[in-house]
Structures are given as structure tokens and as C-alpha cells.
C-alpha positions in Angstrom: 20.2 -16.8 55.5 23.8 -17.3 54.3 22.5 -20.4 52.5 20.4 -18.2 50.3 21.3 -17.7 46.3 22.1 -14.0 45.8 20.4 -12.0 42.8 24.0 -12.4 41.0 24.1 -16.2 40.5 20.1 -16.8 40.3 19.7 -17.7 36.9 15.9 -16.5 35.7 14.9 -20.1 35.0 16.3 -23.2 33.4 14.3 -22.4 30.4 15.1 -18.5 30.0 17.6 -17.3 28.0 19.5 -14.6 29.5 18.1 -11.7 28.0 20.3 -8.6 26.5 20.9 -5.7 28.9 20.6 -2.4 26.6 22.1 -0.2 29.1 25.1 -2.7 28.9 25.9 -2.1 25.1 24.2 0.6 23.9 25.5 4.0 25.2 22.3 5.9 24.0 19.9 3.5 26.2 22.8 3.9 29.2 22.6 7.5 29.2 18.9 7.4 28.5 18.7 5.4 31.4 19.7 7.9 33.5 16.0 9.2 33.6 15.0 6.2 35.5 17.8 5.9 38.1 20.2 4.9 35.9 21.8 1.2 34.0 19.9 -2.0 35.7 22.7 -3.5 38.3 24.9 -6.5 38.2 23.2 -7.4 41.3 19.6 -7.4 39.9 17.3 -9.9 40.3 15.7 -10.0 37.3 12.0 -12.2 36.2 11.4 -12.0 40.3 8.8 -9.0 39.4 5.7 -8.1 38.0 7.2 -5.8 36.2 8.6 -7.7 32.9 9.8 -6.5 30.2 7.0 -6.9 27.8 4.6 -5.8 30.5 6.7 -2.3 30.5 6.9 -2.2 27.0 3.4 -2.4 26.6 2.6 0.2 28.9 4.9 2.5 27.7 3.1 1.9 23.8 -0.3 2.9 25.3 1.1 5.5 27.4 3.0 7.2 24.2 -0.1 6.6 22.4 -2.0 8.5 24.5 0.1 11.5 24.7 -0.2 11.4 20.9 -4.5 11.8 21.1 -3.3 14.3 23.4 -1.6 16.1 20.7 -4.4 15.9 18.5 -6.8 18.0 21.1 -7.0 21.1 19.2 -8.3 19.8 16.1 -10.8 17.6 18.0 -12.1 21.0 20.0 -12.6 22.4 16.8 -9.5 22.8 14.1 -10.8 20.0 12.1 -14.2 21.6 11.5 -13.5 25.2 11.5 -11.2 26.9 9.4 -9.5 25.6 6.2 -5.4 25.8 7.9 -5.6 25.7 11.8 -5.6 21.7 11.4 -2.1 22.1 9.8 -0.9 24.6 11.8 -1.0 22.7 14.8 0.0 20.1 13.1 -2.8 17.7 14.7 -4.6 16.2 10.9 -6.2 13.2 10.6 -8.4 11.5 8.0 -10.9 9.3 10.1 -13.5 12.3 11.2 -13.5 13.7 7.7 -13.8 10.5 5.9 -16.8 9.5 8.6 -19.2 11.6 6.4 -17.0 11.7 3.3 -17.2 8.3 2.7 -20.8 7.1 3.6 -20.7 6.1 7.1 -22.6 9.2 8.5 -25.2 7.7 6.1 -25.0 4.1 6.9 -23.5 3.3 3.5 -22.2 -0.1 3.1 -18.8 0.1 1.8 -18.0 -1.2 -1.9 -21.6 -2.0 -2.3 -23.2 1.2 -2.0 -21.9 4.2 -4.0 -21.0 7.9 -2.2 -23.3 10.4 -3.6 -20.9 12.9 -5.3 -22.3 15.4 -3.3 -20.5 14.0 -0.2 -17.3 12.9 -1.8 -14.9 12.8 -4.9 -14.7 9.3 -4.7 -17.1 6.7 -5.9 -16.5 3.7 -3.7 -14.6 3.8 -0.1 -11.0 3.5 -1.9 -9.2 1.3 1.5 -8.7 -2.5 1.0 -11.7 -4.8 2.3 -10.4 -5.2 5.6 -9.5 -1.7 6.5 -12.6 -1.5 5.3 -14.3 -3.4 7.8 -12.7 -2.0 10.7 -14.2 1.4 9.4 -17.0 -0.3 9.5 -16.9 -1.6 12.5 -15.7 1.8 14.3 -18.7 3.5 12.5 -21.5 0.7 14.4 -20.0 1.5 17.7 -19.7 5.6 17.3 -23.4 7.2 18.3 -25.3 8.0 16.0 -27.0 11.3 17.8 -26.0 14.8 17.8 -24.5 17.1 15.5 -22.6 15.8 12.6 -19.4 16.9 14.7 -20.4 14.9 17.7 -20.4 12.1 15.6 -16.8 12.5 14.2 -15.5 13.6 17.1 -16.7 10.1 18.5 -15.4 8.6 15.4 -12.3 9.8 15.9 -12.5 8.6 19.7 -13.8 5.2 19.0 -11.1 4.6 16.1 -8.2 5.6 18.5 -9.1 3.4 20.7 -9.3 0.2 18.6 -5.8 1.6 17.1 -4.5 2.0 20.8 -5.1 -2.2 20.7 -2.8 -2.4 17.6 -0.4 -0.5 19.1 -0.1 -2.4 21.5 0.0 -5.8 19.8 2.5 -4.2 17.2 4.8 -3.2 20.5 4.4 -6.7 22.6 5.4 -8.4 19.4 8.4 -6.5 18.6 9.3 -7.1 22.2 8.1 -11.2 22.3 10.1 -11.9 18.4 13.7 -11.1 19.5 13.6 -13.6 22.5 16.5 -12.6 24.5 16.0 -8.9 23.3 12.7 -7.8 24.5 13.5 -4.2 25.5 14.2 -3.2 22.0 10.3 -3.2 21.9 10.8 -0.2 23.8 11.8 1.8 20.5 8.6 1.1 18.8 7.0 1.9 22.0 9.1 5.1 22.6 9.2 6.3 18.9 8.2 9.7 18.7 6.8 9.4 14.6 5.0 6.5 16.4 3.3 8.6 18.4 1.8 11.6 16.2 1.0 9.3 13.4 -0.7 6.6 15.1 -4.1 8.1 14.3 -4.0 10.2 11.3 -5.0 7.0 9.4 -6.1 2.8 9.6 -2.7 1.6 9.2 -1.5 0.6 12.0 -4.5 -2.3 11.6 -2.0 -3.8 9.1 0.8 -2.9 11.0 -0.4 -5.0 13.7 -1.2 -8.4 11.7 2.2 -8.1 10.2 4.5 -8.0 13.4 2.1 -10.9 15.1 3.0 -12.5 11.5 6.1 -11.9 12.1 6.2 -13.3 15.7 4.4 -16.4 14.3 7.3 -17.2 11.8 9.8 -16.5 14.4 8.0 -19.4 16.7 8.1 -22.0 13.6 4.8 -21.5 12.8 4.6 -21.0 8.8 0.8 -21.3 8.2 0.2 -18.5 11.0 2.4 -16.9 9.5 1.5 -17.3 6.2 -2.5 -16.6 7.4 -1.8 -13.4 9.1 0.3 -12.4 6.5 -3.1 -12.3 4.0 -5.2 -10.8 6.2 -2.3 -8.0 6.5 -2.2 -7.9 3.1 -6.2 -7.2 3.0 -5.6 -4.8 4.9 -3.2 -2.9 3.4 -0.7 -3.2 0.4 2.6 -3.3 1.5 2.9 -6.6 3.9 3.2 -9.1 1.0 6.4 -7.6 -0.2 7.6 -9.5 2.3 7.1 -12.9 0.8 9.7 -11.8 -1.8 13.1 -12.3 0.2 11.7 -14.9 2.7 11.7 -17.0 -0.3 15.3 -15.8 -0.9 16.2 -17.1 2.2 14.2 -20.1 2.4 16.0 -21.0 -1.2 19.6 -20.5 0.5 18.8 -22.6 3.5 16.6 -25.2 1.6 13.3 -24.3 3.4 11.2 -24.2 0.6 8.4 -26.3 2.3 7.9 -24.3 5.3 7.8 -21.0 2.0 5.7 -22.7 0.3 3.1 -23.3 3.6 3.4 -19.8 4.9 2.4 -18.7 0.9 -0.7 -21.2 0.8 -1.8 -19.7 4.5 -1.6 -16.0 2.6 -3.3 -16.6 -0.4 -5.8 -18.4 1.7 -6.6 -15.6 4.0 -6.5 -13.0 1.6 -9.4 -14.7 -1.1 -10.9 -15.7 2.1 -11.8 -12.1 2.8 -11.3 -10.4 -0.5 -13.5 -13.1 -2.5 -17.0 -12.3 -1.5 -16.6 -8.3 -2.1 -14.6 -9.1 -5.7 -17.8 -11.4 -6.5 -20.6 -9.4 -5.1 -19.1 -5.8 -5.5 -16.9 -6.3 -8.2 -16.6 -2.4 -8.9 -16.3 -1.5 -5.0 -13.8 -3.9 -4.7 -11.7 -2.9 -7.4 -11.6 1.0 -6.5 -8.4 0.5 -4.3 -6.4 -1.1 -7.0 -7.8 1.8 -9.5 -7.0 4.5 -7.0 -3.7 3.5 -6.4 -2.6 3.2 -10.6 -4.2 6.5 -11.3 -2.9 8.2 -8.6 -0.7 11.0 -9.5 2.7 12.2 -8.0 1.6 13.5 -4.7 3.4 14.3 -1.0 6.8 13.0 0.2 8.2 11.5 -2.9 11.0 12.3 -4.5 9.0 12.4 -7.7 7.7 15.9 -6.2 10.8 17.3 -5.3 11.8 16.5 -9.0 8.7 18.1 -10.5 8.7 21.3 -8.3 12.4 21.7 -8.9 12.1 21.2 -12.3 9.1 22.8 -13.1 7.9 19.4 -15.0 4.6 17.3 -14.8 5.1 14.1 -14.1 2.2 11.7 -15.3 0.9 9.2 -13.1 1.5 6.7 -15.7 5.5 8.1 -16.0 5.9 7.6 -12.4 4.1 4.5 -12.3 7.2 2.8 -14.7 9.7 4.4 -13.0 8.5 3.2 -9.2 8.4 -0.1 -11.0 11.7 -0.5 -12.5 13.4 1.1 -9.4 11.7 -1.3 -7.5 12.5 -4.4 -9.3 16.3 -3.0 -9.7 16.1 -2.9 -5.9 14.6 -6.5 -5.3 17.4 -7.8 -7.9 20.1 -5.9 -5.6 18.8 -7.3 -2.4 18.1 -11.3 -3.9 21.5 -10.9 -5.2 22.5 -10.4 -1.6 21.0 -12.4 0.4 22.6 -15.2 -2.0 26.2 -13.6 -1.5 26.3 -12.3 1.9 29.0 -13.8 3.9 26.7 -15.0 6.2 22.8 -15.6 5.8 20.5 -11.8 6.1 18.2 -11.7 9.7 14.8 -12.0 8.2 14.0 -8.5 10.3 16.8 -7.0 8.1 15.7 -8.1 4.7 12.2 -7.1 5.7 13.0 -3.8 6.8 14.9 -3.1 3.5 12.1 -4.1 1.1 9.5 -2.4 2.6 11.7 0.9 2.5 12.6 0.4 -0.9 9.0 0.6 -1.4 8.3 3.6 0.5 11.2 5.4 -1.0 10.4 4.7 -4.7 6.8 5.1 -4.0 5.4 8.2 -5.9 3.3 9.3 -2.6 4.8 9.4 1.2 1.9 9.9 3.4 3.0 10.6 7.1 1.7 7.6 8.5 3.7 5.4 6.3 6.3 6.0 8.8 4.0 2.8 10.6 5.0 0.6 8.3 8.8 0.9 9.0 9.0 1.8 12.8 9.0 -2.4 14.1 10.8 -3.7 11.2 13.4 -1.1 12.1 13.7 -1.8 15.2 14.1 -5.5 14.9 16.6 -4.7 11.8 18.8 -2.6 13.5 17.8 -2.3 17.2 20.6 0.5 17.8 19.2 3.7 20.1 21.6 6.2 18.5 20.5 5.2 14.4 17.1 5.1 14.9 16.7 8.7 16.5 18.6 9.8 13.4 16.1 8.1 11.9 13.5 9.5 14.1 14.4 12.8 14.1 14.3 12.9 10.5 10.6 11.6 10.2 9.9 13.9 12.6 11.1 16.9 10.8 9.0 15.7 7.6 6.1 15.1 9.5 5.8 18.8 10.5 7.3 19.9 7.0 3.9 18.5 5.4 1.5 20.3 7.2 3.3 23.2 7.6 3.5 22.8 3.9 0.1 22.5 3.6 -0.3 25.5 6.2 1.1 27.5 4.1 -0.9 26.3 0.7 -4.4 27.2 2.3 -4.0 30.2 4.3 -4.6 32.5 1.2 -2.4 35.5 1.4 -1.1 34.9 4.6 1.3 32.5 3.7 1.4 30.7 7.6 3.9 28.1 7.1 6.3 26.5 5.1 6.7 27.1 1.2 7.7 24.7 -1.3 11.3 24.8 -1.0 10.9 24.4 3.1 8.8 21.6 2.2 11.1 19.9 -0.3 14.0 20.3 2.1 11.8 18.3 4.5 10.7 15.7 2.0 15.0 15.4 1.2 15.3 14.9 5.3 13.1 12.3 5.3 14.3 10.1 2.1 18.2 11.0 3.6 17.1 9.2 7.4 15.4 6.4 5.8 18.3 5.6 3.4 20.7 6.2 6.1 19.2 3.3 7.9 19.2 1.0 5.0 22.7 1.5 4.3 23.3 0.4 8.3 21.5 -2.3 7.9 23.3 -3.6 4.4 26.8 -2.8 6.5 25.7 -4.7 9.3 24.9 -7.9 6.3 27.9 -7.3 4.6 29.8 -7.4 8.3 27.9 -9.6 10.4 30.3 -8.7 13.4 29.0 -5.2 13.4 25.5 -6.5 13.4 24.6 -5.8 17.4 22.1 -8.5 17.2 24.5 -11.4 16.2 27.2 -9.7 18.2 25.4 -11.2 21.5 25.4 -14.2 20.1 22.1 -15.3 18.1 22.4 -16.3 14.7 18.5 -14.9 13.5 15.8 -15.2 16.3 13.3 -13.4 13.6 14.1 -16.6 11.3 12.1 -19.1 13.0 12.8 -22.5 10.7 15.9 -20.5 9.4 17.4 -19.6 12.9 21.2 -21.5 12.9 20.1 -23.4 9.2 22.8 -24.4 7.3 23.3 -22.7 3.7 22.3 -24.9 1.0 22.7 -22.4 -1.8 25.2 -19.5 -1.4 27.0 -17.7 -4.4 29.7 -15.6 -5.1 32.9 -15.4 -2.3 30.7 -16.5 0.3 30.6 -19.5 -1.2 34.7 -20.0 -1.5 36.4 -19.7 1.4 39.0 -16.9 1.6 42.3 -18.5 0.0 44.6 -16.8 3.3 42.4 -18.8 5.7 44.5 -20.0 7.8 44.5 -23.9 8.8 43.7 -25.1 12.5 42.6 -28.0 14.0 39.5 -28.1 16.0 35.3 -26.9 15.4 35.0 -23.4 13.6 33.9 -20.7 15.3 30.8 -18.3 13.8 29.0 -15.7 14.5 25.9 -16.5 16.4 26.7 -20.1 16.5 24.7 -20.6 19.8 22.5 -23.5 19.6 18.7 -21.5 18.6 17.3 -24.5 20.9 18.5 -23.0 23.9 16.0 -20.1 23.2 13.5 -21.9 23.5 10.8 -19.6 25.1 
């Protein structure tokens, strides 16, 4: 037996790249740790079990997404049907069984081609994009159609969550399988409590889920997956092709323009390729989405409220419409101008994270799931235990804020819950926590040495064609080289100079 390898020199295998221990440099996941037995040994044999990382990580997505239906059980024994508060007072709301009958599919409506009688709902035509759309759809065909009309959403509800459990789980193998020698950070998507109690209110994680396997495509060097996924999260939701936006930043400083310009033909080409035949053959139905959104007033979670409760002002629709718009721009400007003059070249995770909060926080609506949109991009951004529970915490504290808010707003006289000012204070929390995080992340740009990430030694595993590039276009002092640098003979050392070859999975 002496002749045997111990667990302390076994490498994993000549093609694994040592992945990053968490309880070895974060403190949080050490003491966290604790729970479990405590920090993984120097003596471990690690990739000799079943039990691999993205295998855990997975697991522990399901499992947390199950205590969250769990969370949801008094409304589904009877909060959401009787009684115009209990759902917000116990906090458990969710639009899928309301919008089962509210939006046609009790009736076996066809979405954007047949109209909701207004009898049934304010809205016209089913106001998600096409392929939320069909997943509605979908979730509808399989839910029974006997029974009482509460049966049926309660099945709704049931068949939905479980179809979103799926995305969950793609969305947390992803954010595991993207960062190659970091897949336990997957484990604060799977472990984040917002996560959790949001996961069903709405459809988004659906676009949630085609984004981070987009994401994982781009990371592997493939640009027209990427690119393809990319549409369809776009048709499924808004937000995903804000993304395209500094990607072609960074493809411009490294000279990568042709693998841009494939992943953008792969987008545009799944997105007609779904959106096409509904624009041409409901043209109206189609378009109620795009409408909806533009007309929309000033509604929860946006700092646009707090203004015009404080105040005492209305705030048009079209008002906040130009200011969203010009914040937003101002914001893209800010980040091109610093992807271009960063001392070293932004993480793609970093630069994604930050748009897509921009977004949310000049947005003139914050709905609680939006939260989704954030959780894996921040978690790849800045996969730090200690800032994203501030983070976390934060959502968490707006996400009962709103429906105690709205506790309070339909209880009559009683006044259960939480008036304005509580709910503005909780609407402040949450913009506070998300811009907390962005400046982090902008630090960790600005100081790449603080940037936990490239600290072990990576250069941008989320950057697939861009992962140890070379800069073709910089600006600013990161072009010059500091005039006190000193002279010395030999190869320069960088940050996350390691070859990206030798990650190969």
C-alpha cells in the first residue's frame, strides 16, 4: 500500500483545472461551512465521488426551490381565492393562478390571436412576449381541465412550478458549469433566499434560464449558440438583449468583432424566428407587450414612486418614460467609456451584471421577481458570500415591504401592514443593495487585484473568445503606461495571465 498516491498529491485529472476552494478564501462560505462539518481538507480527495459539485449545486437549486412552493401553501389552500389581503399578508402572491382565467386560458383562448372578453380581464391581448407566451400555453394544455375553476388554478400554479423548477435548475448548473474552476459559486444562485420566494410569482425565470445557458455557450467559444439563445431570451423577455451592448464593447477592445457580429446574426435570427409568424398573423396580439410596456405608468419599486409619493407629484408615463431613457443611455455611455479605459479588460459577467442593473434601477416599475434577472449575473460578477447577502438581505426586505405595502392598501380600515412611508423605506433598501453591488463590481474593474475572480488566477472564464485576448483598442491611461514604471528585464507579470487553454473543460 505504501506505493499508493495519497489524496494530497492526486491531481483530479490531467485535463481538470484545479478548481477554487470557497471555504479557502472566502470567510463567509468558511464559517458557513461550519453547518456541514466544516472547510473541505487539504487531504481531500476531490472528483473521486459522485457527489460533484455541479451535482450539489443542482440539488441544492431544486431543494431551495421547493421550500419556496412551500412558502407559497397558504395562498394555494385558499389566500389567493378568498379574501382581497390574506395573499399579501402572508406574503405568498403570485400571478400564474389569477392570470389562468384572467387571461383566456380557462377558456382555451389562443394567445395574441383571440381577444379576452373584458368581462374576464382589463387587458385586451395576453400582454407577455410570444415565448412566455407559449410556455403559458403550454402549462395551460397540461393543467386538467375538470373541477372547479380553483382546481384548475391551483393545478396551474402546480404545473407552472414545476416546469420553472427545470429553469431553476438550468439557470443554477450554468452558473456553476461557466466559471470553470469556480463551480461552487453556483451555490449562491442556488442558496439565494430572493431566489427562492420569487421563483414562482411570475414566467421569468423562463428567460432567466436561456440567458445563463447563453451565457455558458459564449463562455465555451460558441458565438452562434450564444447568439441563438440569446433571441429566444430575448422572446421571452425584454431585458437579455441589453447585453449585446457591452459585449460589443469588449469585442471592439479585443478585436473580436466577427465572433460579435455571429452571436448578433444568431439573435436576430431566433428572435424573428419566433416573433415573425405572431407579428404577421396577429399583428395587434403581438404588439400588446411593446404597448403595455410604453404606457405603463410609474408603478412599484421605482424610485420614480418614492419621488411622486414624497412629493405629492404625478409623474406621467410618458415623463418617466424620457427620464428612464436618458438615465439609461448616460449609464451605457459611463460603462462603454469604461470598458475602453479600465486598466485591464471588464469580465463579461461584470459588464453584464451592471447593465442589466442599470436597467432595473432606472426602470419606472420593480416587480419582485425582477430580482431573477440579477441573482446569476451577480454571482458570476462578484462571487463574494459576504456582498451578496448584503445584497440579499436587502431584496429580501423589499420583497416583504411590497406586499405588506399592499396589505395594508386593501385591508379597508384595518390598515394590516405597511404604509407608504414603510413601503418607500423598503423600495430605498432595495435600490441602496443593488447599487452597493454595482459600485463593488466597478471597484473590482477599476482594481483588478481586488477582483476575487482574477485574484486566483483567470483572466475572464465568462469571456469565451475574449478569455487572455490581447487589447487592440484601449483609451485613456490604460493605454500609456504609468511614467514611474520601473524598468526590468524579463516577461511582465499580469493579473490572470494563466494560459485560458489550460481550462480547457
Amino acid at each position: 500500500m505504501c506505493g499508493m498516491p495519497s489524496a494530497e498529491t492526486t491531481r483530479m485529472s490531467v485535463d481538470e483545472p484545479e478548481p477554487v476552494r470557497p471555504t479557502k478564501e472566502d470567510e463567509v462560505a468558511a464559517t458557513g461551512s461550519e453547518l456541514i462539518g466544516g472547510p473541505i481538507g487539504r487531504r481531500a480527495l476531490l472528483g473521486s465521488s459522485w457527489w460533484t459539485p455541479v451535482r450539489v449545486v443542482a440539488l441544492v437549486a431544486i431543494g431551495m426551490f421547493a421550500l419556496g412552493m412551500v412558502q407559497k401553501l397558504p395562498c394555494y389552500d385558499g389566500a389567493w381565492f378568498f379574501g382581497a389581503s390574506s395573499q399579501y399578508t402572508h406574503a405568498c402572491y403570485s400571478d400564474i393562478p389569477h392570470l389562468y382565467q384572467g387571461r383566456g386560458f380557462a377558456d382555451g383562448l389562443v394567445p395574441y390571436f383571440d381577444k379576452i372578453p373584458v368581462d374576464t380581464s382589463d387587458m385586451e391581448y395576453l400582454e407577455y412576449p410570444v415565448l412566455t407566451g407559449v410556455f403559458m400555453e403550454v402549462a395551460a394544455w397540461l393543467t386538467p381541465g375538470s373541477g372547479s375553476i380553483q382546481e384548475q388554478e391551483q393545478w396551474y400554479w402546480v404545473v407552472n412550478a414545476g416546469m420553472l423548477m427545470a429553469c431553476a435548475a438550468v439557470i443554477a448548473v450554468c452558473a456553476a458549469r461557466i466559471h470553470r474552476r469556480r463551480p461552487w459559486d453556483g451555490l449562491l444562485v442556488a442558496l439565494a433566499p430572493a431566489f427562492a420566494l420569487t421563483a414562482t410569482i411570475n414566467w421569468d425565470l423562463l428567460a432567466v434560464a436561456l440567458l445563463a445557458a447563453a451565457m455558458l455557450m459564449w463562455s465555451r467559444q460558441r458565438p452562434l449558440a450564444f447568439g441563438v439563445l440569446l433571441g429566444l431570451a430575448t422572446a421571452a423577455k425584454f431585458y437579455p438583449f441589453l447585453l449585446l451592448g457591452p459585449l460589443l464593447v469588449l469585442c471592439w477592445r479585443a478585436g473580436k468583432l466577427r465572433a460579435f457580429g455571429i452571436a448578433l446574426l444568431g439573435a436576430v435570427g431566433a428572435w424573428l424566428a419566433v416573433n415573425l409568424p405572431v407579428m404577421l398573423l396577429a399583428p395587434d396580439g403581438w404588439a400588446k407587450f411593446y404597448r403595455f410596456s410604453q404606457e405603463r405608468g410609474v408603478d412599484f419599486g421605482s424610485f420614480f414612486l418614492v419621488i411622486s409619493q414624497r412629493m405629492n407629484i404625478q409623474i406621467t408615463a410618458e415623463t418617466a418614460n424620457a427620464y428612464a431613457m436618458i438615465a439609461m443611455l448616460l449609464v451605457c455611455a459611463g460603462i462603454a467609456a469604461l470598458t475602453l479605459t479600465a486598466p485591464r479588460r471588464p469580465r463579461f459577467a461584470q459588464l453584464a451584471f451592471l447593465i442589466v442593473a442599470a436597467f432595473i434601477l432606472t426602470n419606472k416599475v420593480y416587480s419582485p421577481q425582477y430580482v431573477l434577472w440579477l441573482v446569476p449575473l451577480a454571482a458570476l460578477a462578484r462571487p463574494r458570500w459576504r456582498d451578496f447577502l448584503i445584497w440579499q438581505a436587502c431584496e429580501v426586505a423589499y420583497y416583504l415591504g411590497i406586499w405588506m405595502y399592499l396589505a395594508y392598501t386593501t385591508s379597508g380600515d384595518a390598515h394590516k401592514g405597511l404604509p407608504a412611508e414603510g413601503y418607500q423605506f423598503a423600495i430605498v433598501a432595495h435600490l441602496l443593495g443593488t447599487l452597493y453591488l454595482c459600485v463593488v463590481v466597478v471597484r473590482d474593474i477599476f482594481m483588478p487585484e481586488r477582483d476575487v475572480v482574477r485574484r486566483a488566477g483567470d483572466d475572464d472564464p465568462s469571456g469565451g473568445v475574449l478569455d487572455g485576448a490581447e487589447d487592440v483598442h484601449v483609451y485613456g491611461a490604460a493605454a500609456r503606461p504609468p511614467r514611474h514604471e520601473a524598468h526590468f528585464e524579463g516577461p511582465p507579470v499580469e493579473w490572470g495571465s494563466r494560459d485560458p487553454a489550460d481550462s480547457s473543460p
